[in-house]
C-alpha positions as CSV (number, residue, x, y, z in Angstrom):
1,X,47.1,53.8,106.2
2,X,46.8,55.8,109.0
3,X,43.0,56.6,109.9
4,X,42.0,60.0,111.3
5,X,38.9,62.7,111.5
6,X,40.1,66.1,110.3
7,X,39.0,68.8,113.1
8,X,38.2,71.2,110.7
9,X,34.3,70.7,111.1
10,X,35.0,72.6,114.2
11,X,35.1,76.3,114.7
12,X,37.8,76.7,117.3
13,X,40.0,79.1,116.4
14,X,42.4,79.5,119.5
15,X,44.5,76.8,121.4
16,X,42.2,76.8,124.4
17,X,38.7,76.1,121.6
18,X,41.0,73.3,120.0
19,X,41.8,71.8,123.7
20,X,38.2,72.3,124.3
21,X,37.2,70.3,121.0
22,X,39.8,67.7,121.8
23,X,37.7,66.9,124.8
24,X,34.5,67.8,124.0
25,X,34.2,66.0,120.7
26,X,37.6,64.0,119.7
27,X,38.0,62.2,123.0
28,X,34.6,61.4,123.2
29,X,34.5,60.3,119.8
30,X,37.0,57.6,119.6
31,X,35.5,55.9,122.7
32,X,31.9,56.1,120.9
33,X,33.5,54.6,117.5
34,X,35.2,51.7,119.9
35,X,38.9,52.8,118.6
36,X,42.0,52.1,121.2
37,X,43.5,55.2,119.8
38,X,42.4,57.5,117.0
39,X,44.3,60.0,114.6
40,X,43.2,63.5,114.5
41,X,43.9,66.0,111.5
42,X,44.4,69.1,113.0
43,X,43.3,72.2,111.5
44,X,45.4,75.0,112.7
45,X,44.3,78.6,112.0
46,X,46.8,80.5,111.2
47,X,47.7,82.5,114.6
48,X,47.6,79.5,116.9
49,X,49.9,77.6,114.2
50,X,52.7,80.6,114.5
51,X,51.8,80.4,118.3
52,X,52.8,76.7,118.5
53,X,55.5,76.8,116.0
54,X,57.2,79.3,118.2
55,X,56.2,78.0,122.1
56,X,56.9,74.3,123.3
57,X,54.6,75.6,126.4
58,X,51.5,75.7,124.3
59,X,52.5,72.2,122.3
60,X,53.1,70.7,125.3
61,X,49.2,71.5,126.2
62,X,48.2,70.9,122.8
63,X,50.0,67.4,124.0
64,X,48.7,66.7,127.1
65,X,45.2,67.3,125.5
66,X,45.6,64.7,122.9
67,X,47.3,61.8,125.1
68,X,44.4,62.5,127.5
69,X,41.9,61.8,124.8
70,X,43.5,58.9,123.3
71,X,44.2,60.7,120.2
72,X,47.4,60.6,118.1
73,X,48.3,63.0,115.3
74,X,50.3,62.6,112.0
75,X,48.4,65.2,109.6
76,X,47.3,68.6,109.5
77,X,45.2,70.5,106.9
78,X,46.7,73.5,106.2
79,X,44.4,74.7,103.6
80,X,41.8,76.7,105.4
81,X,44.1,79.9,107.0
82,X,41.1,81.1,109.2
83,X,37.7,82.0,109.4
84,X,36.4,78.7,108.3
85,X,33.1,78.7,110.0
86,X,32.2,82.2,110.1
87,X,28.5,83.3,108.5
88,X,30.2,83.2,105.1
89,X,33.0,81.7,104.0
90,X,32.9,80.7,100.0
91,X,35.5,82.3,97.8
92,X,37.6,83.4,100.7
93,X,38.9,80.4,101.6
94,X,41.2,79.9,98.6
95,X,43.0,83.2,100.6
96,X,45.7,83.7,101.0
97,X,47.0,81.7,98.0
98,X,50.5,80.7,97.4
99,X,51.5,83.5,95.8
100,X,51.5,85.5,99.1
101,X,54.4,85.6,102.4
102,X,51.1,84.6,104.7
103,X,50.8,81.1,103.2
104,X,54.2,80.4,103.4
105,X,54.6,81.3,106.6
106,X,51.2,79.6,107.7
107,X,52.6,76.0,106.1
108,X,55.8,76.6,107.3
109,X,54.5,76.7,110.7
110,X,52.0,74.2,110.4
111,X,54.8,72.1,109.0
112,X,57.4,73.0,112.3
113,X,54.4,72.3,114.7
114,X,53.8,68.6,113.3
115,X,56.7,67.6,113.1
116,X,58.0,68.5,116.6
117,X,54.7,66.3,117.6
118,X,54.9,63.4,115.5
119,X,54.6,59.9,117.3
120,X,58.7,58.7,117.4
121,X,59.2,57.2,114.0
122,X,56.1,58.6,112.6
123,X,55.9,60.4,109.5
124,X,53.5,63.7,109.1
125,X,51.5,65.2,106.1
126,X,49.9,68.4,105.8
127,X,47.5,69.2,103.2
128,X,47.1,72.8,101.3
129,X,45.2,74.7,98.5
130,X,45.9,74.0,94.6
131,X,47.4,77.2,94.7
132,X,44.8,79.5,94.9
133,X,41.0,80.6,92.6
134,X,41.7,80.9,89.2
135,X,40.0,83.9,88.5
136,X,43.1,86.9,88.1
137,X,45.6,84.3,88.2
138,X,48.9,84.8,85.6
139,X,52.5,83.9,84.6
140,X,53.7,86.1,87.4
141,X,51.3,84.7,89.6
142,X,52.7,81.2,89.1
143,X,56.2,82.2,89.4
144,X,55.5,83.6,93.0
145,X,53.6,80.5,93.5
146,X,56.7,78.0,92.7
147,X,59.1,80.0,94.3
148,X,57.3,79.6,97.7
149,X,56.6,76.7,97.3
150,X,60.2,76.1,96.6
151,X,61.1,77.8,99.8
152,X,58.3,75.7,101.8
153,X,60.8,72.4,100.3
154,X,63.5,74.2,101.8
155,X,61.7,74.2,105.1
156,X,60.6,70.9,105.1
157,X,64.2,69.8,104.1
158,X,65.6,71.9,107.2
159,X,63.1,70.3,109.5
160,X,63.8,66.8,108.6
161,X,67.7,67.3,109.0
162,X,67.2,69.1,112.3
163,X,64.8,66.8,114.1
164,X,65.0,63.4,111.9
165,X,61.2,63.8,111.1
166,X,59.5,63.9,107.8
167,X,56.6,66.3,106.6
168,X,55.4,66.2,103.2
169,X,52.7,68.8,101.9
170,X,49.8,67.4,99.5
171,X,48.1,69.5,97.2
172,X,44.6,69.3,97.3
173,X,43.1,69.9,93.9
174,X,39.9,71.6,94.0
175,X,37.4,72.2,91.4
176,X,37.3,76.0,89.9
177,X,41.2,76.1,91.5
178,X,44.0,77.0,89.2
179,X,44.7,73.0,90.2
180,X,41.6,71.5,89.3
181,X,41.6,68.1,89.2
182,X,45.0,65.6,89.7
183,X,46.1,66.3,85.7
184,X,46.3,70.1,86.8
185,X,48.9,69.0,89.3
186,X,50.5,66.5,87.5
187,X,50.9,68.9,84.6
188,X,51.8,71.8,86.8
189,X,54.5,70.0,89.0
190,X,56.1,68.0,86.2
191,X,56.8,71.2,84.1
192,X,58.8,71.8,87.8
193,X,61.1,69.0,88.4
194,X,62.8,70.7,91.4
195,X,59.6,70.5,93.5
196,X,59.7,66.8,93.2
197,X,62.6,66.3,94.6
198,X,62.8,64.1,97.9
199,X,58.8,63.3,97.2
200,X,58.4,66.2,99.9
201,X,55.7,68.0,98.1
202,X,53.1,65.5,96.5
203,X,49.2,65.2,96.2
204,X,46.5,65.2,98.6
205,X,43.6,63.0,97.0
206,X,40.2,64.9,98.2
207,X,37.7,62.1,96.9
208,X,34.9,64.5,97.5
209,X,36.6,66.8,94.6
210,X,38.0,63.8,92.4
211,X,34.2,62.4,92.3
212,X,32.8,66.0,91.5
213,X,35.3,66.1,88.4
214,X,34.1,62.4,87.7
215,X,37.5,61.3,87.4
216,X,38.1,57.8,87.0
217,X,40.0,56.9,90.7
218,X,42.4,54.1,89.4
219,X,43.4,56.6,86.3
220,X,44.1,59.6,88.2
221,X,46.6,57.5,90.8
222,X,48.2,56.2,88.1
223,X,48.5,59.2,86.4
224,X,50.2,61.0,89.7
225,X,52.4,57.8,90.2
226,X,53.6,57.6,86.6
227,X,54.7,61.4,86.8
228,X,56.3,60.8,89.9
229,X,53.8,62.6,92.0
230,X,53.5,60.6,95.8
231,X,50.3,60.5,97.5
232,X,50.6,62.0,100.4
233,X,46.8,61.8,102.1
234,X,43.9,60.9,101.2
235,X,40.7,63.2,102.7
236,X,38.2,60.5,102.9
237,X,34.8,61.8,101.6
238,X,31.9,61.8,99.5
239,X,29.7,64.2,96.9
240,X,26.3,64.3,96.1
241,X,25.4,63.0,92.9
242,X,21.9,63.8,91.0
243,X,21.9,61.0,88.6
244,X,18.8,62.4,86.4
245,X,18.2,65.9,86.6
246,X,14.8,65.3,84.5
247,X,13.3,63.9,87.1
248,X,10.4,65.0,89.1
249,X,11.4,67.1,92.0
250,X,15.2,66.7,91.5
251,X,16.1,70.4,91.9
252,X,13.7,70.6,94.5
253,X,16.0,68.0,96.1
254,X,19.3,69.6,95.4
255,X,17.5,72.8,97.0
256,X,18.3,72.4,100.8
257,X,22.3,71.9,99.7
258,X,23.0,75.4,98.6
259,X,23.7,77.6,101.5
260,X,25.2,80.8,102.5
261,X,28.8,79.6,104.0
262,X,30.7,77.4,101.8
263,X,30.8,77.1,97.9
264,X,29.5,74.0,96.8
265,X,31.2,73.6,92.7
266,X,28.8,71.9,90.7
267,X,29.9,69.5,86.8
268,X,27.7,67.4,84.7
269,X,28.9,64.2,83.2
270,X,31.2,64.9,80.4
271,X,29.9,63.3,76.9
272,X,33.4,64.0,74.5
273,X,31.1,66.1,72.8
274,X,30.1,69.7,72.9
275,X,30.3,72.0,76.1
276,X,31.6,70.5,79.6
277,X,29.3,72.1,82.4
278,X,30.7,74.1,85.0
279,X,29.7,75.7,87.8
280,X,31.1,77.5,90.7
281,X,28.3,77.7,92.9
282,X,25.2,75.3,93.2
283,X,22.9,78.4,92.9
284,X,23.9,78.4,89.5
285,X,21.9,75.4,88.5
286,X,19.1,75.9,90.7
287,X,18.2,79.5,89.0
288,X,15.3,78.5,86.4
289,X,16.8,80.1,84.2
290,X,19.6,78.2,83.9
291,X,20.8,76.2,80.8
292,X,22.4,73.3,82.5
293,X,21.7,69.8,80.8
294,X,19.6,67.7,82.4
295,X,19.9,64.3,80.0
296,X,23.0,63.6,82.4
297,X,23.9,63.1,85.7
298,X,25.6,66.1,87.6
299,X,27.8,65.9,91.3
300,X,28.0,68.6,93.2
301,X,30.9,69.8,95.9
302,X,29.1,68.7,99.1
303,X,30.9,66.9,101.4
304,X,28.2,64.0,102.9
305,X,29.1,62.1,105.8
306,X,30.5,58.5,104.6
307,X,27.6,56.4,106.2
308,X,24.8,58.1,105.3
309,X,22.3,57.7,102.2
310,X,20.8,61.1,101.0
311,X,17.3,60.9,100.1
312,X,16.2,60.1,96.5
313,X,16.9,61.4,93.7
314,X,19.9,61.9,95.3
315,X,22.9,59.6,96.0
316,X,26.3,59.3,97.7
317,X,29.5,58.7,95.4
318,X,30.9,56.4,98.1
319,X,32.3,53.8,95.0
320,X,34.7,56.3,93.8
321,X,36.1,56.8,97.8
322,X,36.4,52.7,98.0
323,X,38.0,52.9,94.5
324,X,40.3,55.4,95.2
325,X,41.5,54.0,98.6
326,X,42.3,50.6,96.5
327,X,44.5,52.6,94.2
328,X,46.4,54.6,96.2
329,X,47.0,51.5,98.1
330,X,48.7,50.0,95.2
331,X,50.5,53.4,94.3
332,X,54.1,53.7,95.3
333,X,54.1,54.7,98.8
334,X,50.5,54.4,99.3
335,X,50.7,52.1,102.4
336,X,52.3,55.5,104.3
337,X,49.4,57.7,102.9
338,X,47.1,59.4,105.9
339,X,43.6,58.9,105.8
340,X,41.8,61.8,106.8
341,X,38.1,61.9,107.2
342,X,36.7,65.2,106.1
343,X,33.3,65.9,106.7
344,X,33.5,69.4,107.9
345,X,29.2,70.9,106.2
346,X,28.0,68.8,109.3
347,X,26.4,72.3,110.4
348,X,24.9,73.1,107.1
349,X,24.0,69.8,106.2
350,X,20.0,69.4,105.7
351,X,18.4,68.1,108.6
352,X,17.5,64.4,107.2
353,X,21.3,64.0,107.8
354,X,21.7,65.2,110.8
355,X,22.6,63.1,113.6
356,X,21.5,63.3,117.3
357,X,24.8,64.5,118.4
358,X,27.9,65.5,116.5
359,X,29.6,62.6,119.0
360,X,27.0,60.4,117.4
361,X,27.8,61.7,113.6
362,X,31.8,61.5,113.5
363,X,31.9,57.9,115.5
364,X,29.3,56.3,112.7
365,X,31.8,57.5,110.1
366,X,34.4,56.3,111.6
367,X,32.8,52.8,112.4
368,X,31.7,52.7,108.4
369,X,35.5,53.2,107.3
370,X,36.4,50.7,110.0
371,X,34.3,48.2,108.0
372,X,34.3,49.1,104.9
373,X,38.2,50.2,104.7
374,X,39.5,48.1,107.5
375,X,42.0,46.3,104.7
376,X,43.9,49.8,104.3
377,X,44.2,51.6,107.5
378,X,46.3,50.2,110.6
379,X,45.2,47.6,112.8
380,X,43.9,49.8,115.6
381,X,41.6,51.2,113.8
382,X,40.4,48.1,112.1
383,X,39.5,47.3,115.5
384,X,36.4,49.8,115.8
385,X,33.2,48.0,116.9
386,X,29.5,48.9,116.2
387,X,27.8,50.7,119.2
């Protein structure tokens, strides 16, 4: 696999900010982790990716910024449209879904703009939204959601004929999504046969959201492989797990976590019997009055960096990352999957995780996947040393 740090953790939101971040943070960050080159998944709000899909000026900056850097990019996550890091973010950014003209249009530039900047002989992915918040959603509203995602095929179909160069789009399932966890997609794109064609439009494995659904990681990729469903990418990340509720001062711990910008989904471990737990929002579970269980464990939709260990009674679901890399490794196609790490809550993350720099953070999860993953990504970044 190809290793890369999604650029979504920063808040740039025109070309000259994501030049700026390139230098300021990316550039800086591969010499930090000791890379020779390192991938970058490029989030591109929606006005700058029209902007680039239309004017080879502005990819040509966007190119002289990454080959400056050392930087070299296959993937772009296409799921956040724009807004991403304003004061509050939470349900809105599941908007616009795929039911809408804007999304389309949004992928189908993010999809033109990778793929006129691949590396020659390089194949891109893009990841997006499992297809929008489920609350209001309907027959028609799945019927407008396959038939732009048909077009979006179409797309990708003309870009690969016109410039030799493949895109595929993941879908990221997402807990409280109409796509909740990889049987929604599987379901949902088998009972659509012509969206499988050509292996264009797959999954994107968040590990984050398969751990929150406590999925088993070698079930779920062999689920998606058996349907026919290619792994695409895999966003490299980790939840937060409170293995016994019970304890002394275990909400107290979970406190710091629920904050004002993002939504952070919250399940208990499913028993086969009685009620599974859901909630969309870790408020939910803190409110005393709540009647969530606490005779078993709960994870909660909090992306922590990969290195670090969250303080007690709190842990880190890194086994079901490892797990799932190993899988998708032996999955159909998984050797051309992207590896995207995805820790974009650095700025609302509690201070005992906070690193001295944001440099400092990124390049330590970087070295960690070096180690701990070097047997699936490429040899370059295999190569990472500790600083």
């Amino acid at each position: 696999m190809e290793l890369s740090y999604c650029t979504n953790v920063h808040p740039a939101e025109d070309l000259d900010g994501i030049i700026e971040q390139l230098d300021v943070h990316a550039g800086p960050v591969r010499i930090a982790a000791g890379l020779a080159s390192l991938g970058v998944g490029l989030w591109l709000p929606a006005d700058t990716a029209a902007l680039l899909a239309e004017d080879a000026v502005s990819r040509g900056r966007l190119s002289e910024a990454l080959e400056r850097n050392g930087l070299v990019l296959r993937t772009i996550n296409a799921f956040p449209y724009r807004g991403f890091h304003d004061d509050v973010v939470k349900l809105a950014v599941y908007r616009p879904d795929w039911t809408t003209p804007e999304r389309l249009r949004f992928t189908r530039d993010c999809a033109t703009v990778l793929a006129a900047m691949l590396p020659p002989g390089a194949s891109g992915s893009i990841s997006t939204l499992p297809l929008g918040w489920r609350e209001g959603w309907d027959a028609d509203a799945d019927a407008d959601a396959e038939a732009n995602l048909a077009a979006l095929l179409t797309h990708l179909r003309d870009v690969r004929d016109r410039t030799g160069r493949t895109v595929r789009v993941g879908i990221e399932p997402e807990p409280g999504c109409i796509l909740d966890n990889v049987a929604d997609i599987v379901a949902w794109l088998s009972a659509r046969p012509r969206l499988l064609e050509d292996e264009m439009l797959g999954l994107c494995l968040d590990t984050c959201h398969l751990a929150v659904s406590f999925a088993d990681p070698a079930a779920a990729v062999a689920e998606a492989t058996a349907a026919g469903v290619r792994i695409v990418k895999v966003q490299a990340s980790v939840a937060l797990e409170l293995g016994d509720p019970a304890a002394p001062g275990a909400l107290a711990a979970l406190a710091p976590f629920a904050e004002a910008r993002y939504v952070h989904q919250v399940r208990a471990r499913p028993t086969g019997e009685g009620v599974d737990y859901a909630a969309d929002d870790l408020d939910e579970v803190l409110d005393p009055r709540s009647a969530w269980p606490s005779d078993r464990a709960w994870r909660v939709h909090v992306h922590i960096p990969l290195h670090a260990t969250p303080a007690p009674p709190l842990r880190a679901t890194t086994e079901v990352l490892l797990a799932a890399v190993d899988a998708v490794l032996r999955a159909p196609g998984g050797n051309d999957a992207h590896l995207d790490v995805e820790t974009y809550t650095w700025s609302v993350l509690p201070d005992h995780l906070q690193p001295e720099t944001l440099v400092d953070g990124i390049a330590a999860e970087l070295r960690w996947a070096s180690e701990h993953l070097g047997h699936a990504i490429s040899a370059d970044a295999a190569t990472a040393v500790a600083s």
